[in-house]
N, C-alpha and C positions, 0 to 999 in steps of 0.2 A: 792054745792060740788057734784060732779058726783058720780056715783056710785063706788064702787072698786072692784076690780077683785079681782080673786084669789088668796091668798096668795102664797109663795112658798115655800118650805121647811126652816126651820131656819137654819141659818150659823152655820157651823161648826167649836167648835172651837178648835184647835190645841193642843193637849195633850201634856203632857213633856215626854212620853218615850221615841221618835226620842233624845230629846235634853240630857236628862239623860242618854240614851245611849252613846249617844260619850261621853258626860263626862267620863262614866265610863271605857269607851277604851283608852280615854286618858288618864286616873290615869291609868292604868296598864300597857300602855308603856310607862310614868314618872317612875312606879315604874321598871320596868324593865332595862331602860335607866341610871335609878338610882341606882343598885343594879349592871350592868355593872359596871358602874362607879366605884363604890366602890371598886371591885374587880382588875380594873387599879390602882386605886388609892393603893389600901392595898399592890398589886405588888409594884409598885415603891418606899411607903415606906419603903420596905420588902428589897427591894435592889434585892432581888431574879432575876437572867436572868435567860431568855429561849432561843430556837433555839440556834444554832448551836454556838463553841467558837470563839469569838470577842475580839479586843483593848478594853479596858474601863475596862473588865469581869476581874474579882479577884478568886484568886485560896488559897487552903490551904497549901501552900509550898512557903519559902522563899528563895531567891539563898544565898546561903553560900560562906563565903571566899574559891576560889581556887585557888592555885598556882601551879597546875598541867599544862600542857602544852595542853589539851583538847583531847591527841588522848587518843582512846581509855575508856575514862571518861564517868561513867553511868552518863543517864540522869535521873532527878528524874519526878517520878511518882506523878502528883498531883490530885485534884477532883476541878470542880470548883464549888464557893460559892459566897452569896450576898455578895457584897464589905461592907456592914453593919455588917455582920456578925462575932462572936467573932472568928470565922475560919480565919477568912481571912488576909494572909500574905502577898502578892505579886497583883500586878495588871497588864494584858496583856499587854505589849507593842506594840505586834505584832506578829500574826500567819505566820507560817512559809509554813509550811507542817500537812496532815494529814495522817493519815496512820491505821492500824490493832497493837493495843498491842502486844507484845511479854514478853517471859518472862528477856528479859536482851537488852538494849537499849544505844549503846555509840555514843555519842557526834557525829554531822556534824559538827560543826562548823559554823552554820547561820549566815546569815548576819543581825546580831542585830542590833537594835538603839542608838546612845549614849547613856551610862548612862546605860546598860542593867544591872541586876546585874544578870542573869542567864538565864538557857534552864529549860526548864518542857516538860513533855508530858500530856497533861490533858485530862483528863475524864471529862464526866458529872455526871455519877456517877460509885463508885468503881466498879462493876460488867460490864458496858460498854466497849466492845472490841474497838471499836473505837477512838483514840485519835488525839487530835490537837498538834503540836509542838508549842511552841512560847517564844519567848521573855521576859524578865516578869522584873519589878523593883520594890522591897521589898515598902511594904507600909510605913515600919518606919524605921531608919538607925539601925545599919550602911549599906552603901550602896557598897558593894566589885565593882559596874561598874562604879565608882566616879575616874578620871583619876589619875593614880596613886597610888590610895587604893592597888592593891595588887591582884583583881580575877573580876570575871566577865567577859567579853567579853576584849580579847585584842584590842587594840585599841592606837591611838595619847596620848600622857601624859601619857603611863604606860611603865613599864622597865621590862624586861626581864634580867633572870639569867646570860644567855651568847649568844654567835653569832652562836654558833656548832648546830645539830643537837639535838631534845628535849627539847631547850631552853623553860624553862619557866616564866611566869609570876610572878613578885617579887614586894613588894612594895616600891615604891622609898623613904619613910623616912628611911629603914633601909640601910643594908652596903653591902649586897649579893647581890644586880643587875650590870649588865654587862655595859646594853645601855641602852637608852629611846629613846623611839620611838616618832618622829617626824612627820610620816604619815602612812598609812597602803594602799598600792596600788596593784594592780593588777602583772605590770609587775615593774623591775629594772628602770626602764626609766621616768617612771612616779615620780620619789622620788625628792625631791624638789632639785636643783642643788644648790652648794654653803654650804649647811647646813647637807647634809646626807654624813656623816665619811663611814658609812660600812650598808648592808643589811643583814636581816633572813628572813627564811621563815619558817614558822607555818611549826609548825614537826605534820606529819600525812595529810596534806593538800593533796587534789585530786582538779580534776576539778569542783569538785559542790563548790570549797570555793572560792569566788570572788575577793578578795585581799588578798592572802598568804604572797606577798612579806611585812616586815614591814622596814622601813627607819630609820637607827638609827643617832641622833646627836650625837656631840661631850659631853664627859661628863661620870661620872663612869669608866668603865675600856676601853673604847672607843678613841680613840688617837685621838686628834686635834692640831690644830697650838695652839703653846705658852706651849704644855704638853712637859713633858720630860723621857726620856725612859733609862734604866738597861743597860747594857753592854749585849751584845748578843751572845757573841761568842760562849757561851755554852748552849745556850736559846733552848729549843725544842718544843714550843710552841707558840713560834712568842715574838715581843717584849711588855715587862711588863716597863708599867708606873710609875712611883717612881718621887716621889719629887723632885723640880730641884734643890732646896738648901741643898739637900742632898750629901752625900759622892759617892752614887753608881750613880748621874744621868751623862751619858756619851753624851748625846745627846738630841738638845733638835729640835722639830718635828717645821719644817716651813711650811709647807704644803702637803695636799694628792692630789694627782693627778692620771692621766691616762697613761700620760708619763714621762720620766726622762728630757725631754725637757721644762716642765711646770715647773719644781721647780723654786720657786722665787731664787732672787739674795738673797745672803748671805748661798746658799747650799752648804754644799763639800760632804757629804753624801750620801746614799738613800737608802733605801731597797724594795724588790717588793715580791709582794705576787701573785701565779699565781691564773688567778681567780676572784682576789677580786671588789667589786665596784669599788673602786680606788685603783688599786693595788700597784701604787707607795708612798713611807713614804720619804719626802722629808726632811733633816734632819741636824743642823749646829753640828757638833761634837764640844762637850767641852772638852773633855779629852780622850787620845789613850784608846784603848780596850786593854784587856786581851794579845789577841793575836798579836797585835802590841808590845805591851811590850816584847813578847817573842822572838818574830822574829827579834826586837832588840839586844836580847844577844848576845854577839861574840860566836862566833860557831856555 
């Protein structure tokens, strides 16, 4: 065996700080990552939103039955809240507009979603001047934007009081509405043809409200073919519909039209409204008027 050299220094062996370090970097961004977490997680069961007001976001105000006709109509003041929350009455529909609080705030008239049952102005909290407009549908019934009910956003399937100016919003199970409205459009022209008897338009409307004009069917106080109409001769508010097996019915309506050349066969009558959708009441007389009867008399 040869001789041996020098030894060399002894290997070095590798200590655990380098390694126990990053462990320990690692547990404090787990913990960290972890404690994030928690605090997304506690939000979301908290129900609690942040940023700015949003569709989904729930408010502490629910819309109420109205049968006002919207001009003029305070909007209510709400704060918004977790949808979890025992606050919470209404859910966004849809933001409209934002704008500065004031202290008195009446109705635009927005263009809602079906099914709206009202307008809010919402806060995020009471002392915030800032507010969002929007849409909102009550979290539990009754629901006044259910077509027909009676308030909420006018709209197709609800009836209005009468055709005049003011007309308001009525619910169709009782006996006080006029017409029912069959669409809600922009202009006269747009109303479905065949099925719209007479038009309204939303009392107080300006150019921000995007369908003013409503379409009303036959039905209620609304004259269609097969209804029958009072004797008029004294009438000062156009002709009232009365039962046709009755004593007063004088005439009974075969169709509305635009001219006196469109009335079906079997007309001898007609009456015109200047103005109206269809201004012509095309109409079979059942029995002389009033004033036939008198013009009759010798003398």
């Amino acid at each position: 065996m040869g001789p041996m050299g020098p030894m060399g220094p002894p290997p070095q062996r590798k200590g655990p700080g380098r390694l126990i370090g990053l462990l320990i970097a690692g547990g404090v961004a787990a913990i960290v990552l972890l404690a994030i977490a928690g605090v997304v997680v506690a939000n979301l069961a908290s129900g609690e939103p942040d940023g700015p007001v949003q569709a989904e976001h729930c408010i502490d105000v629910r819309g109420e039955m109205n049968t006002g006709s919207g001009f003029m109509q305070r909007i209510p003041a709400a704060t918004r809240v977790g949808c979890k929350s025992d606050q919470a009455k209404g859910k966004v529909l849809k933001v409209v507009r934002t704008g500065q609080r004031t202290s008195f705030s009446t109705s635009s008239m927005p263009e809602c979603p079906d099914g709206a049952d009202g307008v809010a102005r919402v806060t995020i909290s009471e002392k915030d001047e800032r507010y969002w407009e929007v849409c909102t549908r009550n979290l539990a019934a009754p629901h006044p934007g259910d077509p027909g009910a009676g308030g909420g956003m006018i709209g197709a399937g609800d009836c209005i009081s009468n055709s005049l100016a003011f007309s308001s919003e009525k619910p169709c199970s009782g006996s006080e509405w006029y017409g029912k409205i069959i669409a809600r459009v922009a202009t006269q022209s747009q109303c479905p043809a065949g099925r719209t008897m007479e038009t309204a338009k939303l009392s107080g409307s300006s150019g921000s409200t995007s369908r003013p004009v409503l379409c009303l069917g036959a039905g209620g106080a609304v004259l269609g073919p097969g209804d029958c109409i009072a004797d008029t001769t004294f009438s000062f508010n156009g002709p009232r519909k009365v039962e046709c097996s009755g004593s007063d019915a004088f005439a009974k309506v075969t169709g509305r039209v635009r001219t006196q050349r469109e009335c079906p066969s079997g007309s001898n009558k007609f009456l015109e409204a200047k103005d109206a959708y269809l201004p012509v009441l095309c109409l079979r007389q059942l029995k002389p008027t009033l004033k036939e009867q008198l013009d009759s008399l010798p003398g």
